[in-house]
MARGU-644211 format. One record per residue (C-alpha): residue in three letters; x, z, y. Coordinates in pm, 1 decimal, decimal comma. Layout:
REM residues N
VOMI   rest         xx         zz         yy
VOMI    ala          X          Z          Y
...
***
This chain:
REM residues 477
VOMI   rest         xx         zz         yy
VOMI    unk     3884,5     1635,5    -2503,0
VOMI    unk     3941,6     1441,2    -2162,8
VOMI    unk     4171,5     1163,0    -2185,7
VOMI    unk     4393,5     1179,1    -1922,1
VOMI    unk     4606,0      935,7    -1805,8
VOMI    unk     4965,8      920,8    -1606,8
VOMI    unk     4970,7      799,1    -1229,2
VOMI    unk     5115,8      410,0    -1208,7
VOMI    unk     5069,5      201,1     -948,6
VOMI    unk     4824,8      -55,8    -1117,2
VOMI    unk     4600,7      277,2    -1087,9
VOMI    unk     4563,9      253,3     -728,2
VOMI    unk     4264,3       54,0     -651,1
VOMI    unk     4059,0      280,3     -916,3
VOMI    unk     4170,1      606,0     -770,7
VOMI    unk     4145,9      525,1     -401,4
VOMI    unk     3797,4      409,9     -480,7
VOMI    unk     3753,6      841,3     -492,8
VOMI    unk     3987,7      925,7     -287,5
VOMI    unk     3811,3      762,3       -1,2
VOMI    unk     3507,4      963,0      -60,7
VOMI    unk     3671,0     1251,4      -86,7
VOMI    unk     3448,3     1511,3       81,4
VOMI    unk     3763,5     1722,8      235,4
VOMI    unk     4090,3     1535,2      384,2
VOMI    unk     4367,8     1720,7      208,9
VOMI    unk     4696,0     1536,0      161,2
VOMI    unk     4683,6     1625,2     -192,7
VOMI    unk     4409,4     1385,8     -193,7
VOMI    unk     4629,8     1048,0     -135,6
VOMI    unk     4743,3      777,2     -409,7
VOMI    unk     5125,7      803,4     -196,7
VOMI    unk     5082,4     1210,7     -241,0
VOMI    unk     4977,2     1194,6     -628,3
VOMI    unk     5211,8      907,2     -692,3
VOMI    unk     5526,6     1050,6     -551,7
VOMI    unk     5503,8     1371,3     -711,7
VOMI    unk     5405,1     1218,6    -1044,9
VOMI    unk     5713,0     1325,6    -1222,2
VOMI    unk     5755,8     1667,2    -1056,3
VOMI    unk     5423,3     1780,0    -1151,8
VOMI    unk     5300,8     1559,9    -1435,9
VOMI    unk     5028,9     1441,7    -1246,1
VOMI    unk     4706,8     1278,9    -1496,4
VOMI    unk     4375,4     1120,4    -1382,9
VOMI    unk     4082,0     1091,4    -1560,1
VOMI    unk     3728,7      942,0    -1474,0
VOMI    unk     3476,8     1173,6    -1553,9
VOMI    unk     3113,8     1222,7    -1540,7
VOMI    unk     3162,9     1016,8    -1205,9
VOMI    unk     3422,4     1211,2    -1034,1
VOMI    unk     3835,0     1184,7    -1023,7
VOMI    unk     3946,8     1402,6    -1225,5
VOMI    unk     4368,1     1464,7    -1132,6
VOMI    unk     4599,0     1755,7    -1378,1
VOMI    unk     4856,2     1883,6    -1225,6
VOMI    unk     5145,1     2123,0    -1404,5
VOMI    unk     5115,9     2451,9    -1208,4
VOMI    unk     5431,3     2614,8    -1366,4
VOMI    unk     5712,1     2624,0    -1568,1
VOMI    unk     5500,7     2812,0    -1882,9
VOMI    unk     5236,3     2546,4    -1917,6
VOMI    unk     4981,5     2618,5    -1669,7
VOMI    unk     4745,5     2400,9    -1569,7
VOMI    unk     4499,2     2308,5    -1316,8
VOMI    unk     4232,8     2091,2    -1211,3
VOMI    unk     4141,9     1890,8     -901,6
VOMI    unk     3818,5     1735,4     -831,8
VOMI    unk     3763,1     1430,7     -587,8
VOMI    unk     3419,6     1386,9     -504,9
VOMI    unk     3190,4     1248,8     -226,1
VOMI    unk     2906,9     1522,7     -106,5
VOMI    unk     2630,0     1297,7     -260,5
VOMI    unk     2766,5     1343,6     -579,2
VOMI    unk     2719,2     1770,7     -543,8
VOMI    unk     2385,5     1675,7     -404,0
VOMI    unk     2255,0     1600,2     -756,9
VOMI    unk     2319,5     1897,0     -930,0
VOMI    unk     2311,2     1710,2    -1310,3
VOMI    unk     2640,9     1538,6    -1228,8
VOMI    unk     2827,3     1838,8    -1131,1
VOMI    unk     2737,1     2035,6    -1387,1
VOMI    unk     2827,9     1756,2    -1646,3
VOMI    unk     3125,4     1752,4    -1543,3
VOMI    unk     3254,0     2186,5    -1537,1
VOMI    unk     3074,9     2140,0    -1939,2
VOMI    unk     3365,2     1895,3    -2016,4
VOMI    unk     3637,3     2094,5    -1786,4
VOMI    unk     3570,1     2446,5    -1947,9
VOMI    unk     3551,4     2261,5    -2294,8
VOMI    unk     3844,1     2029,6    -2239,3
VOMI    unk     4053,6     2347,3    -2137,9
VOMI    unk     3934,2     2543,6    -2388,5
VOMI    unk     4049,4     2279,7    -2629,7
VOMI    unk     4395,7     2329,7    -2461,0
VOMI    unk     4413,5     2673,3    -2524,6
VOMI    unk     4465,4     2695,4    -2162,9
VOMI    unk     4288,7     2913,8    -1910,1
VOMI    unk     4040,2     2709,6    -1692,0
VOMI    unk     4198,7     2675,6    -1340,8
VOMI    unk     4050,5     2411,1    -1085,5
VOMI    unk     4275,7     2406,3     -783,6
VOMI    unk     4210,7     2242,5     -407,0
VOMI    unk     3890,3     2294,6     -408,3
VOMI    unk     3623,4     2304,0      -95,9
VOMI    unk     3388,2     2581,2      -64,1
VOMI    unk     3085,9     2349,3     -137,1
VOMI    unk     3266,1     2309,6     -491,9
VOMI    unk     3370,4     2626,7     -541,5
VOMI    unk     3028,6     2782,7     -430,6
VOMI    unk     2836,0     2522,0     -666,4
VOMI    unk     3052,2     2556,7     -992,5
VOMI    unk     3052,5     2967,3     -993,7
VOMI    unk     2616,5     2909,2     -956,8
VOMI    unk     2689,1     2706,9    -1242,6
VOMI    unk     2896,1     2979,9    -1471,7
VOMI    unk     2597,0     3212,5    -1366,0
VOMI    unk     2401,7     3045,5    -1624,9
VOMI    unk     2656,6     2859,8    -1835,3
VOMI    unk     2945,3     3013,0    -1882,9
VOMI    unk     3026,9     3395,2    -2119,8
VOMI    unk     3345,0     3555,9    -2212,1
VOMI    unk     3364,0     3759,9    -2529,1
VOMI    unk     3623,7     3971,0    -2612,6
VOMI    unk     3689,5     4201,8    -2904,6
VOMI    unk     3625,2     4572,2    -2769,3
VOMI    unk     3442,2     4432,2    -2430,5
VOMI    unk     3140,5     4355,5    -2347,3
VOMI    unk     3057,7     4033,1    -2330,6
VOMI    unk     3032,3     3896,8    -1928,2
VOMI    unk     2858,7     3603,1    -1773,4
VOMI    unk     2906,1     3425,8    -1428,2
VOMI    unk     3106,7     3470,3    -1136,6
VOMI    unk     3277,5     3838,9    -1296,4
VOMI    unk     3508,3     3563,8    -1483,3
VOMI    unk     3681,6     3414,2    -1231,0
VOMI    unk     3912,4     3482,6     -971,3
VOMI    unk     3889,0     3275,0     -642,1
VOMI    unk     4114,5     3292,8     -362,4
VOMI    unk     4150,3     3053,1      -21,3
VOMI    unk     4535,4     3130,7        3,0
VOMI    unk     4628,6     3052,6      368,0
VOMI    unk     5001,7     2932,6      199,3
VOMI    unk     4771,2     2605,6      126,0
VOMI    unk     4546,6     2532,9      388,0
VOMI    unk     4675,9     2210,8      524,3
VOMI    unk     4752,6     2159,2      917,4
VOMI    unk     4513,9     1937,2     1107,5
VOMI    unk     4661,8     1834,3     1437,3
VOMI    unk     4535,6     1607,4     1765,3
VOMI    unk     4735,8     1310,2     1789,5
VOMI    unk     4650,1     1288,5     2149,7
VOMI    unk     4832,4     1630,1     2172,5
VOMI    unk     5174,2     1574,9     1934,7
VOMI    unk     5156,6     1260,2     2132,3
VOMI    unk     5156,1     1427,2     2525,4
VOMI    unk     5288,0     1786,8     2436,9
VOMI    unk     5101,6     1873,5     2772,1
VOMI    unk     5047,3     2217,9     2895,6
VOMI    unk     5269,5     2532,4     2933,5
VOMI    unk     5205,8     2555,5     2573,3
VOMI    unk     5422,0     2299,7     2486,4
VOMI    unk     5704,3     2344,3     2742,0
VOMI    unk     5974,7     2466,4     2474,0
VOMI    unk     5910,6     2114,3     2287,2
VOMI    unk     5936,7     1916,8     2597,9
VOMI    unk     6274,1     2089,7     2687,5
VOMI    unk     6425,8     2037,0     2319,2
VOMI    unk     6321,7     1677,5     2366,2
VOMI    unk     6406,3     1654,8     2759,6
VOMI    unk     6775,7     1757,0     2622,0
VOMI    unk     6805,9     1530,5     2307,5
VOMI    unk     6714,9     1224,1     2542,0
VOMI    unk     7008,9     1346,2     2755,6
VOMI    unk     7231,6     1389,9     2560,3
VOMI    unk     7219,3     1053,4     2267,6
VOMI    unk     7182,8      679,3     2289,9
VOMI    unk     6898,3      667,9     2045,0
VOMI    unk     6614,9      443,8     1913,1
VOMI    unk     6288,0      510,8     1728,4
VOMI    unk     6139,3      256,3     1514,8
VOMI    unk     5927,0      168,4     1222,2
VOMI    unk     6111,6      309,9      874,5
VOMI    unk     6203,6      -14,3      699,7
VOMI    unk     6377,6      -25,8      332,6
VOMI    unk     6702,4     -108,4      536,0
VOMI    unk     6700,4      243,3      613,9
VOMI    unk     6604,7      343,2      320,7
VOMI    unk     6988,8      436,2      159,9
VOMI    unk     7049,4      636,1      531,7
VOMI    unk     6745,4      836,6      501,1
VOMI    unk     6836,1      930,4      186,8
VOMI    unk     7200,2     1060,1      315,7
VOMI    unk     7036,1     1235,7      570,3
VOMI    unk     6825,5     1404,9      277,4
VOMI    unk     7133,8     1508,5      112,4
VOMI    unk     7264,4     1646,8      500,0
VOMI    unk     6951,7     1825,0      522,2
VOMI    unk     7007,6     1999,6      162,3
VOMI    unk     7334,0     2100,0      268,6
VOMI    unk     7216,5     2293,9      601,3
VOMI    unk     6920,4     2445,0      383,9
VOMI    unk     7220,2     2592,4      179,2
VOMI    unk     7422,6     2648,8      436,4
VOMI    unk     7170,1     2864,3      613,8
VOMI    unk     7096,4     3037,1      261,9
VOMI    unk     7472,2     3184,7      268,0
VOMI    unk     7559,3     2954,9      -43,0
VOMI    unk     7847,3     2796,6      157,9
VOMI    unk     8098,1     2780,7     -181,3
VOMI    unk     7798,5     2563,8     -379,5
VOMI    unk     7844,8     2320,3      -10,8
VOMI    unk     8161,1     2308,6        8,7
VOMI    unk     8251,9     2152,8     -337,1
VOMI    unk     7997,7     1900,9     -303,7
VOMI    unk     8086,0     1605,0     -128,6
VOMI    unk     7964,0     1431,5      148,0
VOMI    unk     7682,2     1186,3      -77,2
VOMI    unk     7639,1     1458,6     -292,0
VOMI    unk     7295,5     1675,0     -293,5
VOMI    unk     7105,0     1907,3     -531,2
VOMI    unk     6906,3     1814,8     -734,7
VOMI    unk     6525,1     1874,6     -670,7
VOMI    unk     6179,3     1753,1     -674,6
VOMI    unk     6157,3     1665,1     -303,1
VOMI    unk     6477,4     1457,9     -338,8
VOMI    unk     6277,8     1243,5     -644,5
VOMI    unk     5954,5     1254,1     -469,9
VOMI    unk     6122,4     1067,2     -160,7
VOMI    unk     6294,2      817,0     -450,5
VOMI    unk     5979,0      750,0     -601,9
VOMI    unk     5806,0      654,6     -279,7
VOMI    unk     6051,3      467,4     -148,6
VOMI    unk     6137,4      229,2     -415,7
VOMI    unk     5689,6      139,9     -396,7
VOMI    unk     5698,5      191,2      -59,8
VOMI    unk     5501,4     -151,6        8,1
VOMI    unk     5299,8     -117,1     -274,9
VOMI    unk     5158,9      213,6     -143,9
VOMI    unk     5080,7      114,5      184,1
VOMI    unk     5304,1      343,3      312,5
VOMI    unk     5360,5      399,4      719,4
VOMI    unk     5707,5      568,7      830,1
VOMI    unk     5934,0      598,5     1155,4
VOMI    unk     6319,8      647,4     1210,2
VOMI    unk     6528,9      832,3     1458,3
VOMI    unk     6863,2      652,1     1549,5
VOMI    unk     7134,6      736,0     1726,5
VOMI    unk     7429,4      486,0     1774,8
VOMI    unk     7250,2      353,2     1489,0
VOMI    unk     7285,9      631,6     1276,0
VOMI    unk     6955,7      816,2     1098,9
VOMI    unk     6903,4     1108,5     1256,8
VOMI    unk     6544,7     1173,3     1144,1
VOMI    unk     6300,8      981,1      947,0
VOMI    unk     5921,7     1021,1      880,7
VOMI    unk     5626,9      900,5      672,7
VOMI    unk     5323,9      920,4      506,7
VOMI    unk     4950,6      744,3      430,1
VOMI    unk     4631,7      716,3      599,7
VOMI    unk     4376,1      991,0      450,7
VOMI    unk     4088,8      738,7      633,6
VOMI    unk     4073,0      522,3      942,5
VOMI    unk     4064,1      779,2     1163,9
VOMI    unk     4346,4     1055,5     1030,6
VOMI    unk     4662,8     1035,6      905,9
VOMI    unk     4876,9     1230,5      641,2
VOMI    unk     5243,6     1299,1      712,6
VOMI    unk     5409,2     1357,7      366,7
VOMI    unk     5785,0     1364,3      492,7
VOMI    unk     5967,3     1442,7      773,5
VOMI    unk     6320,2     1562,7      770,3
VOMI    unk     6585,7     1526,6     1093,2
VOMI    unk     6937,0     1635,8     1088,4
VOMI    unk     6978,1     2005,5     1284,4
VOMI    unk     7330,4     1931,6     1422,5
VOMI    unk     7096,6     1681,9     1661,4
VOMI    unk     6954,6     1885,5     1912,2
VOMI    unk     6579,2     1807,7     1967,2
VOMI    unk     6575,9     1593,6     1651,1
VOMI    unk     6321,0     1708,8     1486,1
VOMI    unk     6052,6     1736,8     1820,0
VOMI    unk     6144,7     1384,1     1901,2
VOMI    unk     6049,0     1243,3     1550,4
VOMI    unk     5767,7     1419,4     1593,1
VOMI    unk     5621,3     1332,7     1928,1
VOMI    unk     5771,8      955,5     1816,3
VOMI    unk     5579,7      921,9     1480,5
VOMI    unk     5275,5     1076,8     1666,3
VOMI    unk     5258,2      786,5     1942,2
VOMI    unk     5299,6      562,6     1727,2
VOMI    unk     5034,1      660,0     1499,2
VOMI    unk     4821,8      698,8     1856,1
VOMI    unk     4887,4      342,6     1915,0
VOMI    unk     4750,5      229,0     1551,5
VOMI    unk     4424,1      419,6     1615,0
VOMI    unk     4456,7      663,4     1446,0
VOMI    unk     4316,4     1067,8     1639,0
VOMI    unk     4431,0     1344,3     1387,4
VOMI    unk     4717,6     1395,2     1159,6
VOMI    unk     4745,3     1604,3      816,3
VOMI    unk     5089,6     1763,5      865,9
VOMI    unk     5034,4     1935,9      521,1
VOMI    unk     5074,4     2312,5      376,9
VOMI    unk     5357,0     2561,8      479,6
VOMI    unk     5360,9     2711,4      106,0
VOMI    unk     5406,1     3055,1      191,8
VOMI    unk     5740,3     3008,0      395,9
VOMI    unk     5778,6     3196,2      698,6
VOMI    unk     5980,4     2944,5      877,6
VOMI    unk     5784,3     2657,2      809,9
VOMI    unk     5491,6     2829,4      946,5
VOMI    unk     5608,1     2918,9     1221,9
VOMI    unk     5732,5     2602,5     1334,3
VOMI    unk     5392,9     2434,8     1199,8
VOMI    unk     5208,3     2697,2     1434,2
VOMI    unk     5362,1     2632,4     1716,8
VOMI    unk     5204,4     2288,5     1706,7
VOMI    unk     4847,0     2442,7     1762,7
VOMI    unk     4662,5     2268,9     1485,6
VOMI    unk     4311,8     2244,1     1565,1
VOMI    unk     4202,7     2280,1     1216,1
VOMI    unk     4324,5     2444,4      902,3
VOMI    unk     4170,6     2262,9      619,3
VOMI    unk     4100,4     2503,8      356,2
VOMI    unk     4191,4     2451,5      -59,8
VOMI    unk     4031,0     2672,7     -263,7
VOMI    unk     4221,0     2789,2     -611,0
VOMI    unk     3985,9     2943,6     -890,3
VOMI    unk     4127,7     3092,6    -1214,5
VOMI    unk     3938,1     3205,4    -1571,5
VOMI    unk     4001,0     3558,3    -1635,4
VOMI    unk     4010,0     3711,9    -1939,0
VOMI    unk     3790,3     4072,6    -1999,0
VOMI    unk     4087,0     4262,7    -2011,0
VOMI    unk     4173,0     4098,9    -1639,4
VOMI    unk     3841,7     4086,6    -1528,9
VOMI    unk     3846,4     4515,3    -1627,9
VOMI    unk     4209,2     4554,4    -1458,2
VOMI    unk     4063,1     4391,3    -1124,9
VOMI    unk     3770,5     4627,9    -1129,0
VOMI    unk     3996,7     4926,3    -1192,7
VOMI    unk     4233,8     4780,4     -921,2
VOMI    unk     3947,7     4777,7     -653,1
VOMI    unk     3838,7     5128,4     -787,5
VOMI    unk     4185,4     5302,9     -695,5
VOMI    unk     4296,6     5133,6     -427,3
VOMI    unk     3969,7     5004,3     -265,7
VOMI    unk     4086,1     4685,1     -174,4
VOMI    unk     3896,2     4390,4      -90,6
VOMI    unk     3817,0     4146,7     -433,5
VOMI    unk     3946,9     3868,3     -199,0
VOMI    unk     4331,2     4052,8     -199,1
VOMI    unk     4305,3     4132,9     -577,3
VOMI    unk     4206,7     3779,9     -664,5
VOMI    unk     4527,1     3617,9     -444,3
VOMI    unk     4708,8     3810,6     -610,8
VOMI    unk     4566,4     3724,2    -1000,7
VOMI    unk     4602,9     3381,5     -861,8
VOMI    unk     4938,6     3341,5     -733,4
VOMI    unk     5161,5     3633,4     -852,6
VOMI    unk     4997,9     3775,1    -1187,9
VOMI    unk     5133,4     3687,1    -1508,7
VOMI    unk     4986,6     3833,6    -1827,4
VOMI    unk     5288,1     3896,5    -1999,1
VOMI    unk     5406,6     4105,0    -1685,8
VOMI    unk     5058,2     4330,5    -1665,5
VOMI    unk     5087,1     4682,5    -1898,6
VOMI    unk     4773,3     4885,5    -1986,6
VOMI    unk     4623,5     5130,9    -2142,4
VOMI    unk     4271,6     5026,2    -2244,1
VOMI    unk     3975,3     5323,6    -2341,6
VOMI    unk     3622,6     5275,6    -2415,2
VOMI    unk     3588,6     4878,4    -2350,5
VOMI    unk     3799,8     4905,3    -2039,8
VOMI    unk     4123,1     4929,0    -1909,0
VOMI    unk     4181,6     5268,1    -1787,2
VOMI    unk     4590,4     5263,4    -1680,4
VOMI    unk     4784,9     4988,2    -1563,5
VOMI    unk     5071,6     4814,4    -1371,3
VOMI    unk     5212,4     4479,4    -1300,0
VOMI    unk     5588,7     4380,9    -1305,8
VOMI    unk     5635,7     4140,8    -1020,4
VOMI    unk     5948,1     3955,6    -1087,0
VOMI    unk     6179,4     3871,2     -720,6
VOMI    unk     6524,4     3760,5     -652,3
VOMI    unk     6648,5     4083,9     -446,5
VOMI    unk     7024,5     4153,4     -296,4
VOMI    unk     7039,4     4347,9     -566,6
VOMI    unk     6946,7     4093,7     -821,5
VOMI    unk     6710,4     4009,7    -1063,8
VOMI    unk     6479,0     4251,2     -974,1
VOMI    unk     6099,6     4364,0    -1122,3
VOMI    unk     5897,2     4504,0     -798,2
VOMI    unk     5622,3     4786,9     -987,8
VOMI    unk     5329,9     4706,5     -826,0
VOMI    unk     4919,6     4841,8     -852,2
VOMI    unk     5035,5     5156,5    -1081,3
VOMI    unk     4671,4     5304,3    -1105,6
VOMI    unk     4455,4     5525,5    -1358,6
VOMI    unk     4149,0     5557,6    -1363,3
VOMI    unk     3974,0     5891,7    -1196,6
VOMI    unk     3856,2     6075,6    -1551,4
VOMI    unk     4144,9     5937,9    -1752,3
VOMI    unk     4442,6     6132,8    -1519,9
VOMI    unk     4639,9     6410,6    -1667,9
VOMI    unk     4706,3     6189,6    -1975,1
VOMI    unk     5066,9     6097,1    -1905,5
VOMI    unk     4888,4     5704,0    -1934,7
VOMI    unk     5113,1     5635,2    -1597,0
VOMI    unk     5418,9     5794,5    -1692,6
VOMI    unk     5384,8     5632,2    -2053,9
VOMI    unk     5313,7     5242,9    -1861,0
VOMI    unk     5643,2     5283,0    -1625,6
VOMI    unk     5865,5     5384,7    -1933,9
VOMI    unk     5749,6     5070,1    -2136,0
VOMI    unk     5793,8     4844,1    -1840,3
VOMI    unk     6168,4     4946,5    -1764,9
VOMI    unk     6258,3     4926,0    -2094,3
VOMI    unk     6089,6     4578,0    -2141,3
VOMI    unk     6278,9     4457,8    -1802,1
VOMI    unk     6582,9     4581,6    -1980,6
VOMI    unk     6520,2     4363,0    -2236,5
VOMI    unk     6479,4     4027,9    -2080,4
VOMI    unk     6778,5     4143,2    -1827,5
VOMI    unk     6656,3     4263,3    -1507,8
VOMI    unk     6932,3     4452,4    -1295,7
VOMI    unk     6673,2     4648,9    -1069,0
VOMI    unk     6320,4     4775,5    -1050,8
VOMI    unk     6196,4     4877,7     -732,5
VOMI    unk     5850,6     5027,8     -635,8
VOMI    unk     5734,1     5173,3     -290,5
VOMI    unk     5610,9     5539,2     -355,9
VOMI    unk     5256,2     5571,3     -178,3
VOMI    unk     5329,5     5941,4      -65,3
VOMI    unk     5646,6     6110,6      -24,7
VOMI    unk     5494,0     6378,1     -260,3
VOMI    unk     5473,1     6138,9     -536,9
VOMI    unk     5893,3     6033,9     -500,1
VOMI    unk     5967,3     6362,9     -710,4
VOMI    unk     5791,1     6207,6     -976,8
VOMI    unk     5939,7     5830,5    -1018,9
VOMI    unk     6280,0     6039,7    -1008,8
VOMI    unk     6203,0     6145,8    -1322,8
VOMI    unk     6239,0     5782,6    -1451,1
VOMI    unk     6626,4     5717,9    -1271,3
VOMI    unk     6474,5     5574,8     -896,1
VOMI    unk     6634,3     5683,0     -609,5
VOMI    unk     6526,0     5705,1     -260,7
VOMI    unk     6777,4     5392,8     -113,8
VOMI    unk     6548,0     5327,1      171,6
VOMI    unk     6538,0     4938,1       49,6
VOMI    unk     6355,5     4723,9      288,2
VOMI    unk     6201,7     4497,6       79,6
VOMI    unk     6068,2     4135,8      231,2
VOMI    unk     5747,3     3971,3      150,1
VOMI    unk     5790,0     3716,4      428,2
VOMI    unk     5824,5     3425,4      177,9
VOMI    unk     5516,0     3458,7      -79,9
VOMI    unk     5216,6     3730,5     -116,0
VOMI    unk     5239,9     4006,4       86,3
VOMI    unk     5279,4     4293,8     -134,7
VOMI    unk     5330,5     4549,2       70,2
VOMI    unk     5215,0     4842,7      221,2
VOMI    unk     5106,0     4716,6      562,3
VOMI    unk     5349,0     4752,7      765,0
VOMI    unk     5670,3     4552,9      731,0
VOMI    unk     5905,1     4837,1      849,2
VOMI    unk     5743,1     5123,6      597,2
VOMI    unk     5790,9     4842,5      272,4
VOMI    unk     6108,7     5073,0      212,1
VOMI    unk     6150,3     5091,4     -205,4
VOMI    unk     6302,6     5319,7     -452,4
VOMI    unk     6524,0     5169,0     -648,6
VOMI    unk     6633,1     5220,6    -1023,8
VOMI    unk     6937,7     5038,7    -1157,8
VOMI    unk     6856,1     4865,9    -1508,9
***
C-alpha cells in the first residue's frame, strides 16, 4: 500500500514542486488550500510513480478519494501514468475502499479509463465479469468547476453589465469613512469576529434566530470554515499568503485572501464582509482585485459555488471568463454498473445524469433491488433530505425492467424501503408520481396527494424538469 503522509508545513517546498506543474489551475491545487483544510478533510500526500498523490476524506462513512497533480509531459509518456492507476486501484483495493479519483482534467480522466480498457475487470458472484470504462462512473459536476475571472474586469466593473456593482459600491463610499489595506496578523483577532458576525447572519437568514440569540456576541458555531481560517492564519507567513481588509472607523468590515496558483493568476480562498455594511462585500472585491492588478497578477480563481444557489448566483454575476472544469470518477460495483443500465433503459436518460447522480447522491445502503438472471431487474434509491417536514427519504428512479413487470417487484421495493426508513427514523417519504394515473397506486402504500413543492435548488437536481411541477406525495413515517 501507498504511504501517505499528513500535510505540515515543512512539506511545502516538496509539494509545490507539483503543484506548480500542475496541468489545470484549480484552487484545490495550492499548499494554502491543502494546508488549511488539513484537519477538515484529513488531507495525505504521497509521491508516487512521479506524480503528487493528495487523499482527501469525502464523507462522514469513510469515503475516499484521490487527486492527481501532474504536469502534461508526465501523461505524454504513457508508462508513468499507467504505473501509477496499478498502485491507486491496488492501494484502494487494499483499503477495502471503492476507487474514486476526484478533480481531475479531462486529459486524465480520458487517459486512465483507456487504461481500465485493458487493465482493469470486475467480478462479481452471479455477473458477468466486465472490463473498462462499464466500471466507472464519471461526472464533470458544474457544483465544482471553479470560477476564472479577469482582473482587469473585477478591477474596472465597466460596462452596463456591471452597473448594479458600481451602485452598491457608489453607496458604501457614501455612506462610511473606510480604508482598504493589506490583511496583517493585527487584524487577524477582528477578522475572526467578523467570521463569527457572518455565522450569525447565515443563521439568522436560515430562520434559526433562538440558536443566535443565546449565543453571545464572540460566540460562533462551530465548523470547518471557522478552523480552516484558524489554521491559515496562525502560518499565514509561512504560506506565503496574500490578503486585504475593509475598515470602517477602523472596524473590519470585510477581509480577503488567498495564494498565487502561478505568476500570472491568483486564488482567492476567503472572503467574507459583514451584510449590515451596505456594498461591503463589492468593495472588498473590486479592492482585493486592484490590488492584485497592481502585483501583476491578470486572472483570479474565485473557487467552486458547491451546489448553492446563492453563491452562484452572486459568483455569476461576476461574468467569469472561464469555468475550470474538475472531473470526479467513481468504481462501480456490477450490481451498480447493472442498476445504471436499467436506469438509462426506463427512463432514457443521458449516462452523464445517471453518473452525477452515482457520484454525488447514491449511497449503496440507500439503493433496493431485485436482481434476475445476472442483472438487476427492479429498483429504487432512498435519497435522504432535510424537508419542512423533517427527516425526510425522497423515492427516487423506481423502475422495472420491461419483461419483468406484473411481478409486484415495485410494489415489493417501496414496502421494504418505508419500513427500513422507519427503522433508522425518518418522519416522511416523499416521491413525485410520473403520471397522475399512477397516484392511485402509491396510495395504496399511505401517500397522499399534499401538493409538496419540493426544492432541489441546493444540490442535484432531482426533479422532474420543471421546478413548479416537482410537487410530491407525501407519506407520514
Amino acid at each position: 500500500m501507498i504511504q501517505f503522509q499528513k500535510v505540515s508545513l515543512n512539506h511545502r517546498p516538496t509539494i509545490e514542486k507539483y503543484l506548480s506543474q500542475a496541468a489545470s489551475l484549480i484552487c484545490d491545487a495550492t499548499f494554502s488550500s491543502l494546508y488549511m483544510w488539513q484537519v477538515a478533510y484529513n488531507t495525505c500526500w504521497a509521491e508516487v510513480e512521479g506524480a503528487l498523490v493528495v487523499r482527501f476524506d469525502l464523507s462522514d462513512d469513510d469515503v475516499k478519494g484521490y487527486m492527481i497533480v501532474a504536469s502534461e509531459q508526465f501523461y505524454a509518456e504513457p508508462s508513468h501514468s499507467h504505473k501509477l492507476y496499478e498502485r491507486l486501484v491496488a492501494d484502494a483495493k487494499g483499503q477495502n475502499r471503492p476507487l474514486r479519483f476526484v478533480c481531475m482534467t479531462r486529459r486524465a480522466a480520458d487517459d486512465f479509463l483507456a487504461w481500465s480498457a485493458e487493465n482493469y475487470s470486475t467480478s462479481e458472484e452471479g455477473y458477468a465479469e466486465v472490463k473498462g470504462e462499464r466500471n466507472f462512473a464519471i461526472s464533470d459536476n458544474p457544483d465544482y468547476r471553479d470560477y476564472i475571472y479577469s482582473l482587469e474586469d473585477l478591477s474596472q466593473l465597466a460596462g452596463r453589465k456591471y452597473q448594479p456593482k458600481r451602485n452598491h459600491i457608489n453607496r458604501f463610499i457614501s455612506k462610511y469613512d473606510y480604508t482598504f489595506e493589506p490583511l496583517s496578523s493585527q487584524d487577524f483577532e477582528q477578522c475572526l469576529m467578523l467570521e463569527c458576525r457572518w455565522q450569525r447572519q447565515k443563521l439568522e437568514a436560515q430562520g434559526t434566530v433562538v440558536e443566535v440569540q443565546n449565543r453571545v456576541e464572540h460566540e460562533c458555531p462551530p465548523s470547518e470554515e471557522q478552523m480552516a481560517i484558524r489554521r491559515a492564519f496562525d502560518a499565514y507567513e509561512e504560506l506565503g499568503l496574500v490578503g486585504g481588509v475593509l475598515k470602517v472607523e477602523g472596524k473590519v468590515v470585510a477581509f480577503t485572501y488567498g495564494s498565487p496558483l502561478n505568476n500570472e493568476v491568483f486564488c482567492t480562498h476567503i472572503e467574507k464582509a459583514d451584510a449590515a455594511y451596505e456594498g461591503a462585500f463589492q468593495m472588498i472585491n473590486r479592492s482585493f482585485a486592484q490590488m492584485l492588478s497592481q502585483m501583476g497578477y491578470r486572472m483570479v480563481n474565485r473557487e467552486e459555488d458547491m451546489g448553492i444557489a446563492g453563491l452562484r448566483r452572486a459568483k455569476e454575476s461576476y461574468y467569469p471568463v472561464k469555468m475550470q472544469e474538475k472531473l470526479s470518477l467513481r468504481a462501480l460495483t456490477l450490481r451498480e454498473s447493472s442498476s445504471r443500465e436499467l436506469w438509462q433503459e426506463v427512463f432514457g436518460d443521458e449516462r452523464e445524469f445517471v453518473d452525477l447522480f452515482m457520484i454525488e447522491v447514491y449511497r449503496p445502503e440507500n439503493m433496493l433491488v431485485k436482481e434476475e438472471q445476472g442483472r438487476v431487474v427492479s429498483m429504487l434509491h432512498i435519497v435522504q433530505m432535510q424537508t419542512s417536514l423533517g427527516l425526510t427519504g425522497y423515492l427516487y428512479a423506481i423502475a422495472t425492467a420491461s419483461e419483468f413487470r406484473g411481478r409486484g417487484y415495485a410494489s415489493q421495493l417501496i414496502a421494504e424501503a418505508l419500513q427500513l426508513m422507519r427503522s433508522r427514523g425518518y418522519d416522511v417519504a416523499m416521491l413525485i408520481p410520473s403520471t397522475i394515473e399512477v397516484k392511485a397506486f402509491y396510495e395504496r402504500f399511505g401517500f397522499e396527494d399534499r401538493a409538496y413543492l419540493m426544492d432541489f435548488s441546493d444540490g442535484v437536481y432531482l426533479g422532474t424538469g420543471r421546478e413548479s411541477d416537482d410537487v410530491a406525495m407525501v407519506a407520514m413515517l
